[in-house]
Residue frames relative to the residue before (quaternion, step in Angstrom):
aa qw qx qy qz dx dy dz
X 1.0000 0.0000 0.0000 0.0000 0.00 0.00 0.00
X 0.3371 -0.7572 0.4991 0.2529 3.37 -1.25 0.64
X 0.6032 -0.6890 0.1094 0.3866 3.57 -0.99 0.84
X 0.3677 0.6889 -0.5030 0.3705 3.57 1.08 0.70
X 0.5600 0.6481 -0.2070 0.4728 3.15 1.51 -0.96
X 0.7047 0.4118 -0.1143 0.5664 3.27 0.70 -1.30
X 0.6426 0.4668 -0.3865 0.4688 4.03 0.77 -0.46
X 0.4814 0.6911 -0.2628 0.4708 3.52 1.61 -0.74
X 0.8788 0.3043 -0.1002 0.3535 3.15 0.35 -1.60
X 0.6065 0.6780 -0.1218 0.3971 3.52 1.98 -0.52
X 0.1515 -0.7066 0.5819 0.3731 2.79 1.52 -1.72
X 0.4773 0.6280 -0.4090 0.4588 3.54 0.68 0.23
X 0.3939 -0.6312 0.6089 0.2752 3.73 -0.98 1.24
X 0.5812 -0.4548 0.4985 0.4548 3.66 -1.78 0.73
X 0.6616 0.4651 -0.3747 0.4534 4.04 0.44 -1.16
X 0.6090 0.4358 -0.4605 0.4766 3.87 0.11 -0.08
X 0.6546 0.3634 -0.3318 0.5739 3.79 0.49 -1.03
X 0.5219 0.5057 -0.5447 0.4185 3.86 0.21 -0.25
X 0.7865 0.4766 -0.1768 0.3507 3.40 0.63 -1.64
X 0.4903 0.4822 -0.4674 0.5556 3.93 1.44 -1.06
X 0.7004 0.4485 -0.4831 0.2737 3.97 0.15 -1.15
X 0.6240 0.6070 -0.2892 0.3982 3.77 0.81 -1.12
X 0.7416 0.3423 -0.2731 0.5082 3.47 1.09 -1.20
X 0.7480 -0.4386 0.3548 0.3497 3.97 0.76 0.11
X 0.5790 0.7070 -0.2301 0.3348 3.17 1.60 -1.07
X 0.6752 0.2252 -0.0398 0.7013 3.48 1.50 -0.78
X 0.0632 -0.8378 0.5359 -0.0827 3.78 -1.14 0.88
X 0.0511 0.9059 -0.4188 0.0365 3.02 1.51 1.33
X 0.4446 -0.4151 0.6307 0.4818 3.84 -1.44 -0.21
X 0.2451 -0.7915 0.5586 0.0387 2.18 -2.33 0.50
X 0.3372 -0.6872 0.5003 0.4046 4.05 0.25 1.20
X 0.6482 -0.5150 0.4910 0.2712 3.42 -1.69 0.30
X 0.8079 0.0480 -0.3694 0.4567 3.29 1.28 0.28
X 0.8897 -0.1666 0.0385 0.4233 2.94 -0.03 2.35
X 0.6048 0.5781 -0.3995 0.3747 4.18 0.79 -0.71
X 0.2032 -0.7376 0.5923 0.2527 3.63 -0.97 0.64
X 0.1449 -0.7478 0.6421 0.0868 3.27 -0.79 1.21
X 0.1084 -0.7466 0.6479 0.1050 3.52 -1.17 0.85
X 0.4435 -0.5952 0.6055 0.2871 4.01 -1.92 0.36
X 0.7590 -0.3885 0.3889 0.3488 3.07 -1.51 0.14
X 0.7187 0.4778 -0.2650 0.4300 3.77 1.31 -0.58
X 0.4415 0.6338 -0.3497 0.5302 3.20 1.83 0.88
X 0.6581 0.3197 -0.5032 0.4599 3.16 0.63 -0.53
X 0.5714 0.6015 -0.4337 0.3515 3.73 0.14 -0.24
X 0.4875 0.4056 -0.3404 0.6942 3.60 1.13 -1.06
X 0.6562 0.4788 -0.4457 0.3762 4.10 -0.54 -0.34
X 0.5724 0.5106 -0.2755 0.5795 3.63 1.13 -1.65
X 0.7482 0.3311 -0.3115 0.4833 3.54 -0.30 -1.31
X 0.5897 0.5090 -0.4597 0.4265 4.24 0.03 -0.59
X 0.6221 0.5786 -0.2967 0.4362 3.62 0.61 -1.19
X 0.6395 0.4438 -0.2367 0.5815 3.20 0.28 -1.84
X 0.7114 0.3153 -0.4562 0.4317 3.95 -0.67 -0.46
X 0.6783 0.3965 -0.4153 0.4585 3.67 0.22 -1.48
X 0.7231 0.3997 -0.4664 0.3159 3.97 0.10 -1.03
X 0.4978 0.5663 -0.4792 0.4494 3.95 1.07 -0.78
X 0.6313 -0.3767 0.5074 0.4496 4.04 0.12 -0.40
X 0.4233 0.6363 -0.6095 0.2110 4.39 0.13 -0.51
X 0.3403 -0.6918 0.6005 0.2124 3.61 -0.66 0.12
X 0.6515 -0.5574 0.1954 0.4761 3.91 -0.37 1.00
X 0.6407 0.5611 -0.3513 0.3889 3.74 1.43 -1.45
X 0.6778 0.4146 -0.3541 0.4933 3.97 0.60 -1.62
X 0.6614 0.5117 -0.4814 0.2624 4.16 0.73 -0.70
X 0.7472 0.4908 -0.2858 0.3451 3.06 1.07 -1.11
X 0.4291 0.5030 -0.5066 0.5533 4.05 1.54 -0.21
X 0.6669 0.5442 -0.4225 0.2839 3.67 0.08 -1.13
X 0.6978 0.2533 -0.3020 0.5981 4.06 0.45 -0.80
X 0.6715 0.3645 -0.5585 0.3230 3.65 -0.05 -0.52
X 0.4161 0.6652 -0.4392 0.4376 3.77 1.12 0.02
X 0.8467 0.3067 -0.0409 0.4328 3.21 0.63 -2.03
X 0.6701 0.1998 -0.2932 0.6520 3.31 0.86 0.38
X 0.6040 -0.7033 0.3271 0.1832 3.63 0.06 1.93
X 0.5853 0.6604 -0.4438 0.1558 3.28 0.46 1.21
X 0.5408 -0.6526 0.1216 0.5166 3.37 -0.44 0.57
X 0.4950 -0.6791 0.5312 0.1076 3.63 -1.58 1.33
X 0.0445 -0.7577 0.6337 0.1491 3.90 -0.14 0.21
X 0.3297 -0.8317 0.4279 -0.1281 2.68 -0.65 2.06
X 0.3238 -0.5104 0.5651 0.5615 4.11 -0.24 -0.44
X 0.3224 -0.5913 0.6887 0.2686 3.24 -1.74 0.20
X 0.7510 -0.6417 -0.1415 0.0643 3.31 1.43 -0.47
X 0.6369 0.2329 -0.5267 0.5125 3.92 -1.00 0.11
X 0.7483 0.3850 -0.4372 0.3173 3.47 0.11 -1.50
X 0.8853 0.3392 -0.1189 0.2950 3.49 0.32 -0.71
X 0.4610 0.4768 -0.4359 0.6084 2.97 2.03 0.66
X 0.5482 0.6322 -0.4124 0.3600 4.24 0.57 -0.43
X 0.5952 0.6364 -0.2368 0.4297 3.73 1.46 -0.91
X 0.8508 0.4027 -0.0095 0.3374 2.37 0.78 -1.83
X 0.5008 0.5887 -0.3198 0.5480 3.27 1.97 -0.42
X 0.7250 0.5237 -0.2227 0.3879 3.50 0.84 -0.98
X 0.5104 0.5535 -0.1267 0.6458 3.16 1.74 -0.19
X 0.6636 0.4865 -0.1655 0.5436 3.31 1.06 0.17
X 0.7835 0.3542 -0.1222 0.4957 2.91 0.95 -1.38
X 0.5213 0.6516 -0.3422 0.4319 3.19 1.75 -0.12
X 0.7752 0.5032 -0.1265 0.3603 2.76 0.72 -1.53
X 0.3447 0.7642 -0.1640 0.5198 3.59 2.37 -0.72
X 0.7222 0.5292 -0.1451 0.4211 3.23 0.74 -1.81
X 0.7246 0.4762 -0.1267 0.4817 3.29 1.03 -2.02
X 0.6237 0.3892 -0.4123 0.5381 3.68 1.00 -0.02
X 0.3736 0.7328 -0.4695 0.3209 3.75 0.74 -0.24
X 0.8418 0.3447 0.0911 0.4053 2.38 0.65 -2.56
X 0.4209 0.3301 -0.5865 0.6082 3.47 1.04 0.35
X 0.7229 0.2971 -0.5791 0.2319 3.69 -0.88 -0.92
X 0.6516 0.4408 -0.5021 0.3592 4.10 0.28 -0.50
X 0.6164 0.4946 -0.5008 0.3530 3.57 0.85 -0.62
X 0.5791 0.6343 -0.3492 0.3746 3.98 1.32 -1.13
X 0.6742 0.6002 -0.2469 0.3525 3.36 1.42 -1.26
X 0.6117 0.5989 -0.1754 0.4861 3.02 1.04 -1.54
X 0.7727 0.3331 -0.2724 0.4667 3.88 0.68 -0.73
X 0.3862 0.5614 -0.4762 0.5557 3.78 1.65 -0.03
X 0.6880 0.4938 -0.3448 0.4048 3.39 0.08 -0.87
X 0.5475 0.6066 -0.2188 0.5332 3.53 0.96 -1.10
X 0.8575 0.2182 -0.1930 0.4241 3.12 0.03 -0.96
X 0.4563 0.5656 -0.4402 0.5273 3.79 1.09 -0.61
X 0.6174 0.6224 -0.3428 0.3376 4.03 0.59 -0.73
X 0.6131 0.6991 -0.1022 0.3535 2.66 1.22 -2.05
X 0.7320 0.4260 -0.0116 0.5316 3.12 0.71 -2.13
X 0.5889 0.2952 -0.4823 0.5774 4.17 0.50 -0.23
X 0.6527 0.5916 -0.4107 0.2352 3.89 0.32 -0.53
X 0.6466 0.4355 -0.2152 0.5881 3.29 1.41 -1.63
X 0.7105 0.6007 -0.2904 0.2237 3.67 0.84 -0.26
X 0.4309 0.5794 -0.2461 0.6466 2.84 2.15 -0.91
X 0.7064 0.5162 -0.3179 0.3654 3.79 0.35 -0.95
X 0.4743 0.7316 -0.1840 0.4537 3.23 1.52 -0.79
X 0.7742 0.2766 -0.0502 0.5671 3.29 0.20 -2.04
X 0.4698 0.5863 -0.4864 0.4459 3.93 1.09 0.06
X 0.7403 0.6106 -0.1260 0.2515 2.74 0.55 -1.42
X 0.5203 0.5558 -0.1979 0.6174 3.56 1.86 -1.97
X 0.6440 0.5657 -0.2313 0.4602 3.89 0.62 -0.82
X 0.0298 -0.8442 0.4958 0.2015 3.47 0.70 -1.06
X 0.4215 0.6541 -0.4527 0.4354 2.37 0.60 1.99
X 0.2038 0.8947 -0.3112 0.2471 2.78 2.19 0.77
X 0.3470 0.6356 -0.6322 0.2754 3.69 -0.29 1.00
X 0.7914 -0.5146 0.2240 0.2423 2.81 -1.77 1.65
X 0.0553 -0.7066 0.6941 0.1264 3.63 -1.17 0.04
X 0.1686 -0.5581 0.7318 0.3529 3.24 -1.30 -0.02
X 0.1794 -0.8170 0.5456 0.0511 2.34 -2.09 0.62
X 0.6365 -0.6971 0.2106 0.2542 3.22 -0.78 1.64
């Protein structure tokens, strides 16, 4: 498929895929005159590129992350000095998803509340039996 095709199927703008290809993130064929043609096992690499870049990953930790998750080889430090960065960088970045997902949780929770509240107020209401509540 060409990448109109693939912006289609991704939700991804053609200029972003221009930009995953430039940054490594995307490794499309190429027609002899110059078209990137991508497979069906792109749009996933597109889905999964998103999902990292929207979590916060910066282009370098996204692009180690899928060549990880999609079994390719990862050039790694061999070492301390240049594994201690790069762990710490990780573990940062590890941390900072944590702490969004409790903040994500914490507002499900909020809102699930929200929604049994306005819902009950609702079916009070269809009943006519509609009298104020507070609500917790």
């Amino acid at each position: 498929m060409l990448i109109g095709e693939l912006a289609e199927k991704t939700g991804a703008t053609v200029r972003m895929l221009r930009y995953y290809d430039q940054q490594g993130l995307l490794t499309p064929q190429r027609t002899e005159s110059r078209y990137r043609v991508y497979d069906e096992s792109d749009v996933e690499r597109v889905r999964s590129v998103r999902c990292l870049i929207g979590s916060g990953l910066n282009v370098r930790l996204a692009r180690l992350v899928l060549a990880h998750a999609f079994d390719q080889d990862v050039e790694l430090p061999e070492d301390e000095a240049g594994c201690v960065p790069l762990l710490r960088m990780l573990n940062d970045e590890l941390a900072s998803i944590e702490a969004r997902i409790e903040q994500l949780t914490q507002s499900k929770r909020h809102l699930g509340e929200l929604v049994a509240d306005v819902t009950r107020i609702m079916r009070n209401k269809a009943d006519g039996t509609c009298v104020a509540e507070p609500v917790a």
